[in-house]
C-alpha positions as CSV (number, residue, x, y, z in Angstrom):
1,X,-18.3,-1.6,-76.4
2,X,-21.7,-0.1,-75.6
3,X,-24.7,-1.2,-74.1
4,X,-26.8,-1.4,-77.4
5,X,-23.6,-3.2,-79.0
6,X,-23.9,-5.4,-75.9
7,X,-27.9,-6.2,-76.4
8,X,-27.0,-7.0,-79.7
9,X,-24.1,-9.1,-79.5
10,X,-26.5,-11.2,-76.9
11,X,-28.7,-12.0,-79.3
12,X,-26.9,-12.8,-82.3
13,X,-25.3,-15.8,-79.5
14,X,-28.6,-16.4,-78.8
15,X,-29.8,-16.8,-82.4
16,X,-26.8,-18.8,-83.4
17,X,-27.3,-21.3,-80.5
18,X,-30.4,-22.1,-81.2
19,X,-29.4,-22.6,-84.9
20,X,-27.2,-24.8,-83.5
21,X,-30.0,-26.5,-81.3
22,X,-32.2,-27.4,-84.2
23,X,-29.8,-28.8,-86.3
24,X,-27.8,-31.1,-83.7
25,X,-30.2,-31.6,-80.6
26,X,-33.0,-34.9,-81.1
27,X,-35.6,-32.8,-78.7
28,X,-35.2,-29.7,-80.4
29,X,-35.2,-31.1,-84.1
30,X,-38.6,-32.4,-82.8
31,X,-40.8,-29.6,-81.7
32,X,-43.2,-27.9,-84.0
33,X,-45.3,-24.7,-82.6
34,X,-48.6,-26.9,-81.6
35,X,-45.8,-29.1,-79.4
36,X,-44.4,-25.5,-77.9
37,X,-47.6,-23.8,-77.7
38,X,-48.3,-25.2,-74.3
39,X,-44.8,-24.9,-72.3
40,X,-44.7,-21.3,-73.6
41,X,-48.1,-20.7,-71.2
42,X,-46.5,-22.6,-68.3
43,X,-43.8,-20.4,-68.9
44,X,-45.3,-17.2,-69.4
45,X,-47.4,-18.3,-65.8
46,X,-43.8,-18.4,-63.9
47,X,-43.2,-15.7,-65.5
48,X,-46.2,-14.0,-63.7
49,X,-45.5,-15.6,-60.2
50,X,-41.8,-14.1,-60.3
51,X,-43.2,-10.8,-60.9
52,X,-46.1,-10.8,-58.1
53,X,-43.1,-12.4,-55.8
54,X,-40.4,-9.2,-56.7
55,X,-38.4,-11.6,-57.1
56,X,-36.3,-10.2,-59.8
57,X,-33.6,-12.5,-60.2
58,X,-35.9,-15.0,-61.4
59,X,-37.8,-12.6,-63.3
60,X,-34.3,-12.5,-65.3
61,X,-34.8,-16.1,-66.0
62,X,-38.0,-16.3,-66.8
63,X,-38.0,-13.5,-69.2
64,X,-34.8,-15.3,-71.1
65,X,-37.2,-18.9,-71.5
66,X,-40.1,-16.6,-73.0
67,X,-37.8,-14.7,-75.1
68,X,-36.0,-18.6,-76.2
69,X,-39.5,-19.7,-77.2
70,X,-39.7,-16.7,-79.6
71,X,-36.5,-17.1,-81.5
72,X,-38.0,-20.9,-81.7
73,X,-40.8,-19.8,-83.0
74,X,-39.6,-17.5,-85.2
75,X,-37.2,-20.2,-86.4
76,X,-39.3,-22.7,-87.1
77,X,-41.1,-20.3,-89.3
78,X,-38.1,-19.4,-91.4
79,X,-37.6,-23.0,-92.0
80,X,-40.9,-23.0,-93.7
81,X,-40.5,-19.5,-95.5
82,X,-43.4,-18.2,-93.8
83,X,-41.4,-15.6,-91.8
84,X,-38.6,-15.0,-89.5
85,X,-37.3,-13.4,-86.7
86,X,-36.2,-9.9,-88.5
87,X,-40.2,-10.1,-89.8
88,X,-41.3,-10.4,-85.7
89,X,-39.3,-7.3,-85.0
90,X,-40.1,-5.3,-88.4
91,X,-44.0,-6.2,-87.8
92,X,-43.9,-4.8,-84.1
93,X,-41.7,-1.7,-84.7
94,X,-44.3,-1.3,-87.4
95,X,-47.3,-1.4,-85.3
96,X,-45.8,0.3,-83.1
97,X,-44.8,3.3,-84.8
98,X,-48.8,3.3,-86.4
99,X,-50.5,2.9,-82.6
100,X,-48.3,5.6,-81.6
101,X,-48.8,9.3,-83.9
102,X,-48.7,11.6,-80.8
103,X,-44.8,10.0,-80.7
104,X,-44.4,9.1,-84.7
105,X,-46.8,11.8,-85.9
106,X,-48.5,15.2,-85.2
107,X,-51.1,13.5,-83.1
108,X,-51.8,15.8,-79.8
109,X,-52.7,13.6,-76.6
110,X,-53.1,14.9,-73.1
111,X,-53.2,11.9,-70.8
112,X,-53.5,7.9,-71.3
113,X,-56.9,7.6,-71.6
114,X,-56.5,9.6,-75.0
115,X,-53.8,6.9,-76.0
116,X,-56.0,4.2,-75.5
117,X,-59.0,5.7,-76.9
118,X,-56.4,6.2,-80.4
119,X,-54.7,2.7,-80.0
120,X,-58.1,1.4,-80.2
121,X,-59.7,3.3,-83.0
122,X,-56.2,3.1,-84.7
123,X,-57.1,-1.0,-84.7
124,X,-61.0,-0.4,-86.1
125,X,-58.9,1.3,-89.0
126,X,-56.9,-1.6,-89.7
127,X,-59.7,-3.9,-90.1
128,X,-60.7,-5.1,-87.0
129,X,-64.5,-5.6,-87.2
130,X,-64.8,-5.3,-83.1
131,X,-62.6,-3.8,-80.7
132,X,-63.0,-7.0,-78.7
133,X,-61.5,-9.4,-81.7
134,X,-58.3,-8.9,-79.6
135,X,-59.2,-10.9,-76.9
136,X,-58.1,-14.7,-76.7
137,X,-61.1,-16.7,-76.2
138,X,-59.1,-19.2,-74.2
139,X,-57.7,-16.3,-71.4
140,X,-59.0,-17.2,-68.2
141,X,-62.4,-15.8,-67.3
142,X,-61.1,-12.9,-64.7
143,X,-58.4,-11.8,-67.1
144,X,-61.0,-12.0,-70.0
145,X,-63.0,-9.7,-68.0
146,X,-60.3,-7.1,-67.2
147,X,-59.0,-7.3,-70.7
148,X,-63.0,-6.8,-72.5
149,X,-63.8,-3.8,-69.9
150,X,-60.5,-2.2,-70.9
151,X,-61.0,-2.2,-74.0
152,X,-64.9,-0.8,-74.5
153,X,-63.5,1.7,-72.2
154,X,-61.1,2.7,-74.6
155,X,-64.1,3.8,-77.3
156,X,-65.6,5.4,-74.6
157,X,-68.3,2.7,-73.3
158,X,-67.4,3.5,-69.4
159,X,-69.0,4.5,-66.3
160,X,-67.1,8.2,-65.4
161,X,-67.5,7.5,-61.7
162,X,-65.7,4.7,-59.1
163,X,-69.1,5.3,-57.3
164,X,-71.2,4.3,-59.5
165,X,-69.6,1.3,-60.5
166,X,-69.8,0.3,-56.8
167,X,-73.6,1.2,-56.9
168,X,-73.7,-1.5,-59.6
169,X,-71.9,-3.8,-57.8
170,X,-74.2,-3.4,-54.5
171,X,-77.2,-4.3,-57.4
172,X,-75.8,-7.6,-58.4
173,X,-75.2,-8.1,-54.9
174,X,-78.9,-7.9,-54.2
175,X,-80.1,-9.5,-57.4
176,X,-77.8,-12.9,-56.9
177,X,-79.6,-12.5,-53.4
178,X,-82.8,-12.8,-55.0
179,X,-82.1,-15.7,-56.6
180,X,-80.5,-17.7,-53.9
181,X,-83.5,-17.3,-52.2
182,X,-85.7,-18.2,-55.1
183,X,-83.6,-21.7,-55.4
184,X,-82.9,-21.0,-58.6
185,X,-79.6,-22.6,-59.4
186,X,-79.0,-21.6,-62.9
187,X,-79.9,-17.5,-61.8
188,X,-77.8,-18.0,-59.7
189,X,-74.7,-19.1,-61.4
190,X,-75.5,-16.1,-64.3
191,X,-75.9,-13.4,-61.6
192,X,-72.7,-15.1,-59.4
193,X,-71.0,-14.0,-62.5
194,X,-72.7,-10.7,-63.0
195,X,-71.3,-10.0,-59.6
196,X,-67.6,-11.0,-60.5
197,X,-67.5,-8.8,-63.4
198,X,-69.1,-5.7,-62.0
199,X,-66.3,-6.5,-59.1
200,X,-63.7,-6.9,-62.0
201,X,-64.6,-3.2,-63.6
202,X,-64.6,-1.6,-60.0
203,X,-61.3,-2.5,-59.4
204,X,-60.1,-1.3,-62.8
205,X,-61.4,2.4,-61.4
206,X,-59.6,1.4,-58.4
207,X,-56.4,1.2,-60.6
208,X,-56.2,-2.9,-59.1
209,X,-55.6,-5.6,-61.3
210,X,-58.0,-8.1,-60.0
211,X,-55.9,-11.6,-61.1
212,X,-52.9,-9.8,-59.3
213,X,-54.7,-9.4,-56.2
214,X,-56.7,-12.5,-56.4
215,X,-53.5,-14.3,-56.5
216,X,-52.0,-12.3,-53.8
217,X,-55.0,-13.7,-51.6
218,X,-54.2,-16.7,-53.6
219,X,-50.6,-17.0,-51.9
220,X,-52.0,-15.6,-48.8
221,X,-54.4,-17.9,-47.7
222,X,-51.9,-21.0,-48.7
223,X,-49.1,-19.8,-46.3
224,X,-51.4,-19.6,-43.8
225,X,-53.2,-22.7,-44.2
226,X,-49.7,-24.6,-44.7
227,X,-48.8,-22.8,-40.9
228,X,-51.9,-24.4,-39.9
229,X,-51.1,-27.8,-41.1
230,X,-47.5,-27.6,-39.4
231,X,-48.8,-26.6,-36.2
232,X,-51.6,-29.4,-36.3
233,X,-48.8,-31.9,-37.2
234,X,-46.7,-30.4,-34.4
235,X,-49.5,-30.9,-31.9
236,X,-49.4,-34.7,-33.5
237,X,-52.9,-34.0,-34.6
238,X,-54.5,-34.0,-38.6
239,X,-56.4,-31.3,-39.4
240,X,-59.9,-33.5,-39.4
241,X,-58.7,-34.3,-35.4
242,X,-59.3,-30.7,-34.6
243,X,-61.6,-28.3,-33.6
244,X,-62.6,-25.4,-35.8
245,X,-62.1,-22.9,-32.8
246,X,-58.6,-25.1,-32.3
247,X,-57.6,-24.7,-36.2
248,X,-58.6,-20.6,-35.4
249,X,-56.0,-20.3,-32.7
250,X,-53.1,-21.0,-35.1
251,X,-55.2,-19.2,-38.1
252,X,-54.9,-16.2,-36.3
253,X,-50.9,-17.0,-35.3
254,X,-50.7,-17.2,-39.1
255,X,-51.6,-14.0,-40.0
256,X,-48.9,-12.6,-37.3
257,X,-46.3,-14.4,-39.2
């Protein structure tokens, strides 16, 4: 048996299971989407800590609880006769095969910018009244940011230069300076935030996902702290007990670990 004979076979089991849940299993009977809608986050979250860990074992798992809360999904909407999952995969082979005419058409493209640029236009021309109707109002802020500057730059609103996006991130610099100063507190929350979003684009013309390496400093700065606190407790000491130039001597053993 082949590989695609293999996939296949995978799924029908895992199609019929859950078939099998719904009908037979008092938790799974229960759930409607607004009960699921919040474990598939949590989920999709570990899903995104197993990646930034390479740990691809548990990427595996992960991916197979995402892809069990989309034949859920998909099967609470055929009980309803709203849809099903043969509509999810006919939908995105669909809008697939539209987004992509230099692939399913005669479409000429040179590079991924141009792919972008047509996925986005390609979206206008299926009704979209903005190209930023896409974006989830309830992402978090710094991926709301990443995700709105990708797409204006995808219609062309873009700086062409990593230069002079850092030039405008040395003026926000100075202008939430100015406001500091001034005492202003509301100023200075607006142009705090002026400064993470100018910091947000640069990094996209750095090719650096800024929630990736935020959480990489994330993880970071917890190992580290937690050295701390097991050298402190070692010493028979809580942190409040110590010195800050003490608490720096095992910082800095920290970041040799």
């Amino acid at each position: 048996m082949n590989a695609r004979s293999e996939q296949l076979k995978a799924f029908d089991r895992l199609l019929s299971i859950m078939d099998e849940l719904r009908a037979k299993c008092p938790w799974d009977k229960k759930q409607t989407m607004e009960s699921l809608r919040h474990l598939t986050i949590e989920e999709t979250y570990e899903l995104g800590d197993a990646i930034l860990d390479n740990d691809l074992e548990e990427v595996k798992k992960e991916l197979g609880d995402l892809l069990l809360h989309i034949v859920f999904y998909a099967k609470i909407g055929s009980e309803t006769e709203d849809f099903d999952i043969a509509d999810v995969a006919n939908d995105i082979c669909e809008k697939l095969i539209n987004r992509h005419p230099h692939i399913y058409g005669d479409v000429k493209v040179d590079n991924e910018q141009q792919v972008q640029q047509n996925w986005e236009n390609i979206k206008l021309k299926e009704g979209k009244k903005s190209v930023l109707q896409g974006v989830p109002s309830s992402l978090p802020a710094l991926v709301k940011a990443n995700r709105i500057q990708e797409k204006v730059s995808g219609v062309g609103f873009d700086w062409e230069r990593p230069e002079q996006v850092f030039e405008k991130v040395k003026e926000e610099l100075s202008e939430l300076q100015t406001e500091i100063q001034l005492g202003n507190q509301d100023r200075t929350e607006s142009e705090f935030g002026d400064v993470l979003f100018s910091m947000v684009n640069y990094a996209r013309f750095l090719d650096v996902n800024p929630e990736n390496a935020l959480e990489r400093t994330n993880k970071k700065f917890i190992k580290r702290f937690q050295y701390l606190e097991s050298k402190a407790k070692e010493a028979g000491k809580t942190l409040k007990e110590m010195t800050l130039s003490e608490m720096d001597v095992f910082w800095e053993e920290a970041k040799t670990q």
